[in-house]
N, C-alpha and C positions, 0 to 999 in steps of 0.2 A: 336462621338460614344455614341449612349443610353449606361447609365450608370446603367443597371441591376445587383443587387446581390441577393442572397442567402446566410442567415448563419444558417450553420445546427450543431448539434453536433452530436456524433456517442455514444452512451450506451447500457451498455448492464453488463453480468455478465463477469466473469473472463473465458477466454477461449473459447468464443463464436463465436471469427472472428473479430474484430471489425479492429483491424489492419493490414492483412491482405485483410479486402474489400477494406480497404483505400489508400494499394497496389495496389491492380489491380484498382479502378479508378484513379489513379495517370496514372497508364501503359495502360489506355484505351485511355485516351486523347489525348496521346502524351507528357507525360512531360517530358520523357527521351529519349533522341536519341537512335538511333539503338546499336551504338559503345560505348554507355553508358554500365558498366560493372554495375548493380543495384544490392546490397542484399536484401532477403527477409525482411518482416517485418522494413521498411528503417525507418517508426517512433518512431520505439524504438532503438533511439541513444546512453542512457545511455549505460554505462556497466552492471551493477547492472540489466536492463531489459532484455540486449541481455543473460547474463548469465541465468536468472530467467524466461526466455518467458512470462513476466505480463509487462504490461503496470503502471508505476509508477506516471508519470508527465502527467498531457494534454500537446496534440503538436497542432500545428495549419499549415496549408497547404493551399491550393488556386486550383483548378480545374478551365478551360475554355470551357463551352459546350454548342456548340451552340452560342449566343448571349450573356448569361449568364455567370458572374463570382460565382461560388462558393466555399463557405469559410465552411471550414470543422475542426471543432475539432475534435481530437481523446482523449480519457479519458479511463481513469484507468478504471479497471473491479472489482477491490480488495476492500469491503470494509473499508478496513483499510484506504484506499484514497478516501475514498467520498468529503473529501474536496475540492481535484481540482473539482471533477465534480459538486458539489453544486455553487462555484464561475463563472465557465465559462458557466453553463446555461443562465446567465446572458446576455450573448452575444450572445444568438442566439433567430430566432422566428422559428424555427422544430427541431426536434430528432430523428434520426433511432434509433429504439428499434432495436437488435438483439437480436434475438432468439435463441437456438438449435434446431434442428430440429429433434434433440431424445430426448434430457435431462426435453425441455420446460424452461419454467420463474423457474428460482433459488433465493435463498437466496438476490443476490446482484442485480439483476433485481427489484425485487419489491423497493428494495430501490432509483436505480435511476428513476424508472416509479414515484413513490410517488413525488420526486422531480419535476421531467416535470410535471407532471399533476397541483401539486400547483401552479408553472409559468401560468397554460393557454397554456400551450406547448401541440396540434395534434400531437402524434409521429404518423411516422410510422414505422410500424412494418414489419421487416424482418427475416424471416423463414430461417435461412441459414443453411448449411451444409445437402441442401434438395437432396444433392446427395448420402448422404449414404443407404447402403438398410437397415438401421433398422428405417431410418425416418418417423414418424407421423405428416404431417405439421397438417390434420386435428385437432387432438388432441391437441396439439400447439399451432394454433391459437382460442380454444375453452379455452384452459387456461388463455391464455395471457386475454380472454375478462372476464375470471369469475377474473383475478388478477386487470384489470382497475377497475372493478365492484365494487369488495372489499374495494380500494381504494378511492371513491367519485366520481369516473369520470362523468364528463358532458356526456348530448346526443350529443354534437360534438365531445366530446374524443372517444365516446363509437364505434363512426362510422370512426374505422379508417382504411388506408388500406394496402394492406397488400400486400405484394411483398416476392414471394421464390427464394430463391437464392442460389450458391455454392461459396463463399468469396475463395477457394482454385481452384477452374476450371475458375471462372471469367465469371460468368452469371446471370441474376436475369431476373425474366419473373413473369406477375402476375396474370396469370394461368399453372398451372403444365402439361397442355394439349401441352403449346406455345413449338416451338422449341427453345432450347438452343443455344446460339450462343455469345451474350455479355453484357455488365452490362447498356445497352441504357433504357429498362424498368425503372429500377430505376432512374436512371440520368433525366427521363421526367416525373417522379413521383413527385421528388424535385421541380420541375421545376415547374410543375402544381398545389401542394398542399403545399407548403412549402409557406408562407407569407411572401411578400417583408418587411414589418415592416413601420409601422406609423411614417418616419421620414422626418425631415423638413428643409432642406435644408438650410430656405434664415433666420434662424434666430439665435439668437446667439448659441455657441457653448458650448456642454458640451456633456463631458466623464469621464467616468468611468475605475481605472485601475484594471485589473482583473487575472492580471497574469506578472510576471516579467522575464527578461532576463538580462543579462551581459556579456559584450566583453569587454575585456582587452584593447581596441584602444577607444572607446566614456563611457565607464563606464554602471551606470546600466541601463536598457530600459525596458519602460511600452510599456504594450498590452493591450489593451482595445477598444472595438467600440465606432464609435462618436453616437450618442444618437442623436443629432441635428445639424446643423452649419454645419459652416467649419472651415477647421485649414490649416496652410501653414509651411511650414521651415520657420525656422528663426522668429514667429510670437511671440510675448509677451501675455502671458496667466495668469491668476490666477489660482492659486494653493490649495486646500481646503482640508485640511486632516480631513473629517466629519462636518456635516450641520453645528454644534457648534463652530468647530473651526477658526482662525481670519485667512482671504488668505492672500496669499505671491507672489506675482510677478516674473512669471522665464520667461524663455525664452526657446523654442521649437526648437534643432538645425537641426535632423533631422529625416525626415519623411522616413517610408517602411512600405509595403504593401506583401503578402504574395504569391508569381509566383510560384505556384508546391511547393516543399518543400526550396523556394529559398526567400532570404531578397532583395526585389528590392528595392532600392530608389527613391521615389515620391516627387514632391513639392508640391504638394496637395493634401488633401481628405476628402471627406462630408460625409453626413450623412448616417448610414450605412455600411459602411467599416471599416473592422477590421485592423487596423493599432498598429505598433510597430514604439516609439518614444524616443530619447534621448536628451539629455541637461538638466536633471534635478536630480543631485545626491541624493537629497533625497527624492523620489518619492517611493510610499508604496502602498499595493494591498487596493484597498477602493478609495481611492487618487481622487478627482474630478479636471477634467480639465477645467475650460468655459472663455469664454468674462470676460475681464478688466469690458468691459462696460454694459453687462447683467449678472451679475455674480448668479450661482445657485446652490450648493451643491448636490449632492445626498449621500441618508443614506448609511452607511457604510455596508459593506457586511457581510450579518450574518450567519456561518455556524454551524451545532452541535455540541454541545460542546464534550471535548474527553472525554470515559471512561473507561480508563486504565492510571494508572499513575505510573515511575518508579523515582529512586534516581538515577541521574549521580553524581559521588565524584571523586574524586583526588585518582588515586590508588600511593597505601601507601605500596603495598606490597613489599620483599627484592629484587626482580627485574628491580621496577619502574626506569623508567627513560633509558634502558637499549634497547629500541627494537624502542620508537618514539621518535619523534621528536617535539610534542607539549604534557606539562605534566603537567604544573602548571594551577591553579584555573581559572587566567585572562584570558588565551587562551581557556580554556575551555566555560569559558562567554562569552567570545568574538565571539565564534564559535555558540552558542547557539543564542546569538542575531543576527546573519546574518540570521540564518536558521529563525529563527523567522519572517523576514519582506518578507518570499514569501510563508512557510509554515502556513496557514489560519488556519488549524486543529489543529495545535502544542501549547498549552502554557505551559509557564515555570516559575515557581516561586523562583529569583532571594535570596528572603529576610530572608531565614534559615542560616544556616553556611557556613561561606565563601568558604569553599570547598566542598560543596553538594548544589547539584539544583535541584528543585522536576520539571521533564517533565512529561507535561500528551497528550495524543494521544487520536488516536481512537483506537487502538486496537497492539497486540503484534508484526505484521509484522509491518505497521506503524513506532514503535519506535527502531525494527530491523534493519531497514531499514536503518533508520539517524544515528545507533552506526554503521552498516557497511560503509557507508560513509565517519563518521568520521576516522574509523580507516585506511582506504585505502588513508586519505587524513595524513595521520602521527600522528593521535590522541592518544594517550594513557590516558583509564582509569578505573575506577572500577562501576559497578550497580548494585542495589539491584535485590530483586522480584519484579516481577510486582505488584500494587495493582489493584486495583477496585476503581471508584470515585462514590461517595454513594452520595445522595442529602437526601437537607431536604423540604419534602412536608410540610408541615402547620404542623413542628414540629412534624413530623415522619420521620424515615429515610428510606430511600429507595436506593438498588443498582439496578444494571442494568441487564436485561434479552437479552440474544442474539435469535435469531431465526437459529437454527442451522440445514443443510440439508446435510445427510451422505449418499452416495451411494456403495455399499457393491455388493461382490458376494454371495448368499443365505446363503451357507455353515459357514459363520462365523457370522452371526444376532445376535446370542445369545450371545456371548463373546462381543460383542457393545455393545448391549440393556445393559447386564449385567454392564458393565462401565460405561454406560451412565447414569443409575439407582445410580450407585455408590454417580458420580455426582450430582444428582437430578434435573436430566432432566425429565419433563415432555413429552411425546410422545404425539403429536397431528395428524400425518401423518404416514399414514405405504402404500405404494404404491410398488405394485410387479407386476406391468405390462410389466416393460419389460423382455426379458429371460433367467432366470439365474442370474438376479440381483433386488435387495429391496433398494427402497427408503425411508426413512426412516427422520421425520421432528421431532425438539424436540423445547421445549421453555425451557433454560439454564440459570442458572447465571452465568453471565460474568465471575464470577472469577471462576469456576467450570473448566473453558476452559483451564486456563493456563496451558501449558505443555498437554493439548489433542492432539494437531496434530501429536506430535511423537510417542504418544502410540497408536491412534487409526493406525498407517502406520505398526507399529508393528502388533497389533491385524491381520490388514487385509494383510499380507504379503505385503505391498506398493501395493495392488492392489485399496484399498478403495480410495473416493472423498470425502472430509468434506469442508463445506464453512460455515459462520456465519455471520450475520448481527444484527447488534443494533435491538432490536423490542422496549423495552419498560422499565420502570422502575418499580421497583414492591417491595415488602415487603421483608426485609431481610430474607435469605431461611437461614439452616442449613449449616454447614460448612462440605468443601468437605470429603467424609469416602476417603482418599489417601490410595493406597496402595506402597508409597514408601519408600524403602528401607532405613536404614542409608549408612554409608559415610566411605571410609577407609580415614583417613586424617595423612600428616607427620609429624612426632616428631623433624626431622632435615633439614638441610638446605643442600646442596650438589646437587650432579648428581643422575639419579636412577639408579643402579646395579642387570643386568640383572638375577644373581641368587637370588638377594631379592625379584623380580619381579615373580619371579618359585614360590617365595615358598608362595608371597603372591594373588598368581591364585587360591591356597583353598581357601581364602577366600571372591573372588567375583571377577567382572570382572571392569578390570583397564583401565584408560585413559589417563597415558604415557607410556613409551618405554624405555629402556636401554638408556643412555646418556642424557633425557632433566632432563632438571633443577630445582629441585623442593625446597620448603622451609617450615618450622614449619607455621601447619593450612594451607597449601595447601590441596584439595581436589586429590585423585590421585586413587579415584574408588570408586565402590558401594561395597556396604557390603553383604555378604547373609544373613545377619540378618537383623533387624530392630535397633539396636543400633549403633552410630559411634564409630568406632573402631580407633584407634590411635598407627599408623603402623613405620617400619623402613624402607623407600624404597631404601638405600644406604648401608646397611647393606651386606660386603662383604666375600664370603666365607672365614672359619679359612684355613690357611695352615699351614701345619705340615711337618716336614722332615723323617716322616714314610709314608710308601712306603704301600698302599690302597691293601689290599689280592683281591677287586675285582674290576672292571671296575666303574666307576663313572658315576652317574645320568648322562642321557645328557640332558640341560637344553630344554624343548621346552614350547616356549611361544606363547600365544594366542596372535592374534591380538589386540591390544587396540579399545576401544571404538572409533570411531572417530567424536570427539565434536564438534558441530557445534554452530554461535552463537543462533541460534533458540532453539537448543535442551537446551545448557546450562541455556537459561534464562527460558525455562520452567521447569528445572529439579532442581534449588533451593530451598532450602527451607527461612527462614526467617530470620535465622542466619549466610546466606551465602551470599557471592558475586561472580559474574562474573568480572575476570580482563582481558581489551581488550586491546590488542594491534596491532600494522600494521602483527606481527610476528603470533602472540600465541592467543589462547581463553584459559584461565585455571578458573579453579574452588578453591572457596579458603571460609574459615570462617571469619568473621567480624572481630571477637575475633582472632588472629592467637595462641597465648599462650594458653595452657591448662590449666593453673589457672586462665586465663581470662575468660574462659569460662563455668569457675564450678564456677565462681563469679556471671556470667552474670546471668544462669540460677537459682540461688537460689535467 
């Protein structure tokens, strides 16, 4: 059999289609039988994804069309995850851009377009959701060329082509004239424009590993494409953990290849095919594979570095130990250094106090992300505020600027702009073309953002879209004008009591409930003032054996706030912690004593 591949990846911003096209050409082919019971979006397997509808992790897949195998990544939309998608470009020679085909190129597009273009990566560009009727592919694809433009693109990037599509009806045609019927246009798009890749069969071997997995039966396995050569089961390889480093002799037990969304097992594969390999437990994303007897390293994989950094610590509060299952320091590092050998974006600075580890990310969902993780896997612990990682230019310091893009319905613009001014966003874009709704482009400092997503959802009764992307590093701006409130916080340890909870409704609105558990320096609501107030939430009515001349209050209680970890970690201030557990998210002060805290502050 000719041995044709294709390896494409799919990008694009958050919510554009990108996994659901890779549905329906999974369901074009044939990958699943009739009597196959299939759910939608089948590449987002996590939990975490299926809950959230984002794509987290790149997956990898296999389509057969025609004569052709092709090899398709699907990649995060968020960029909080630019990481996966920076490391698995590596592994392809094409990119489908997707498009909206109302919204056009947003905040996270231009980011991974910048990315393909520096590769030498022709995307093409896909127009999709050209079935709605408020779609402008014209304008769309008039953007997407002044967004190549902007970016450097070559006169071959600049010529690329362009395929409309609906990723929810299951058709792509590359004129909007063609009848609709199935996604074959594209699929001979790939086929004809997408580059087999300058690789070389008959000489030695070397790969690159770009992404990991792990099964409880062979331990952990690399993904990577061969670059050159070939490789076999059972084959003895050199091992190269970067150019510099001295190789190690292991052994390749067994080889798979990617059949629809299925792990086949192969006993060989050349150059060009994206394969998944085990026998080697300590095998790292970077990791070069080649010939004993041609041996050649390649450079270690480089991806942006993060700029948002928080404190993971050992929670110390009077509950710890009480809801998980993992609590002490060691498990904590222990858990930090696994995450570390497949998350490329994440670093962690082990060498502070033994129970506090500074993580830095690319951004708030990002390190949301990995505390939800941890704590669904039995983690219990405490984190600061977020910060901001500030560099030094030639002995100037510099933080970081996000490029942030809000879409609104008209009627609330001013109460944004007005916050967004607060923050000292700079507005570069004001677009109100489409009807009844303002788009609206600003350049931020990074730390300005933290705790934005829940106010702006607020502002715009959840009807608003905010996205953000890293732009650029710049001069330290002013510090945020916050308009947040103080903190009711408790004086005792105990249950909370639903008539202390009545009475303390005058003074602001709360985030427990009659019976959960609170303790001295718990956080247990906001204040309507701007000072923290330091409350009794156990405090239970007097009774007396005099008989009341009139009927008694009847308690009625608002619903509590209900805290989520997003909201919590933006809603901090600096002398506060978030304590996570598999059970509970609660809010609490550093200091839990009140003459620790009138120490701290003087």
């Amino acid at each position: 059999m000719i041995h044709k591949v294709r390896n494409i990846a799919i990008v694009a911003h958050v919510d554009h289609g990108k996994t659901t096209l890779v549905d329906k050409l999974l369901h074009q082919v044939g990958t699943f039988s009739s009597y196959q019971n299939v759910s939608d979006r089948i590449m987002d397997s996590n939990d975490l994804e299926k809950e959230r509808g984002i794509t987290i992790f790149s997956k990898n897949c296999s389509i057969q069309y025609k004569d052709v195998q092709i090899n398709i990544i699907d990649t995060p939309g968020h960029a909080d995850f630019g990481g996966e998608v920076e490391r698995v470009l590596s592994m392809v020679e094409g990119v489908l851009l997707l498009v909206d085909g109302v919204d056009g190129p947003m905040p996270q597009t231009r980011f991974v377009t910048k990315k393909a273009l520096a590769l030498g990566l022709r995307p093409i560009v896909v127009v999709n959701k050209a079935d709605r009727p408020q779609a402008r592919p014209d304008w769309v694809v008039d953007r997407t060329f002044d967004l190549f433009d902007n970016l450097g693109a070559s006169e071959d990037q600049l010529d690329f082509q362009v395929v409309y599509a609906s990723a929810i009806e299951g058709w792509a045609v590359t004129s909007l004239n063609d009848g609709h019927s199935d996604m074959n246009p594209l699929l001979d798009l790939i086929i004809e424009h997408v580059p087999t890749g300058n690789f070389d069969k008959n000489t030695g071997l070397q790969l690159q590993v770009c992404s990991l997995d792990y099964s409880s039966f062979v331990g952990r396995i690399g993904i990577g494409k061969i670059t050159c050569g070939r490789i076999e089961a059972g084959q003895k390889v050199s091992l190269y953990k970067g150019p510099s480093a001295r190789p190690e002799t292991v052994k390749i037990n067994q080889i798979l290849k990617f059949m629809g969304i299925e792990q086949v097992s192969v006993g060989a594969a050349v150059a060009g095919d994206i394969i998944l390999f085990n026998g080697i437990d300590n095998i790292e994303i970077g990791d070069t594979i080649c010939d004993i007897d041609l041996p050649k390293a390649l450079p270690m994989i480089k991806v942006d570095d993060p700029t948002l950094t928080m404190k993971f610590m050992v929670n110390n509060s009077p509950l710890s130990g009480g809801e998980g299952d993992f609590v002490t320091s060691r498990q904590l590092k222990e858990r930090l250094e696994r995450e570390l050998q497949s998350n490329v974006a994440l670093k962690v600075d082990f060498s502070g106090e033994s129970d506090t580890f500074v993580v830095s990310g690319r951004g708030e969902l990002h390190l949301t992300i990995l505390l939800e993780n941890m704590r669904r896997e039995g983690y219990e612990l405490a984190v600061g505020r977020p910060e901001v990682v500030y560099r030094d230019n030639g002995g100037v310091k510099e933080e970081p600027y996000e490029l942030l893009t809000v879409e609104i319905v008209s009627g609330v613009q001013g109460a944004v702009i007005e916050d967004l001014g607060r923050r000292r966003g700079e507005l570069i874009n004001l677009d109100s073309s489409a009807v009844g709704r303002v788009r609206l482009e600003y350049k931020i400092p990074a730390k300005n953002l933290i705790g934005f997503q829940s106010h702006f959802l607020t502002l715009t009764k959840g009807d608003g879209i905010a996205h953000h992307v890293f732009d650029s590093y710049g001069p330290i701006s002013a510090i945020n004008d916050s308009n947040r409130r103080g903190v009711l916080v408790s004086q005792v340890d105990g249950k909370a009591v639903g008539y202390a909870l009545w009475k303390l409704q005058e003074r602001g609105r709360l985030f427990v409930k009659p019976g959960d558990a609170v303790y001295e320096g718990m956080i247990i609501g906001i204040n309507n003032r701007d000072n923290d107030l330091v409350v009794n939430p156990i405090k239970a009515k007097q009774l007396t054996n005099v008989r009341a001349s009139g009927k008694d209050d009847a308690i009625n209680l608002v619903p509590p706030i209900d805290l989520t970890l997003e909201k919590a970690i933006g809603f901090i201030a600096d002398d506060e912690l978030v304590e996570i557990t598999p059970k509970d998210v609660r809010l609490r002060k550093y200091f839990l004593k009140e003459y620790e805290r009138r120490r701290a502050n003087r």
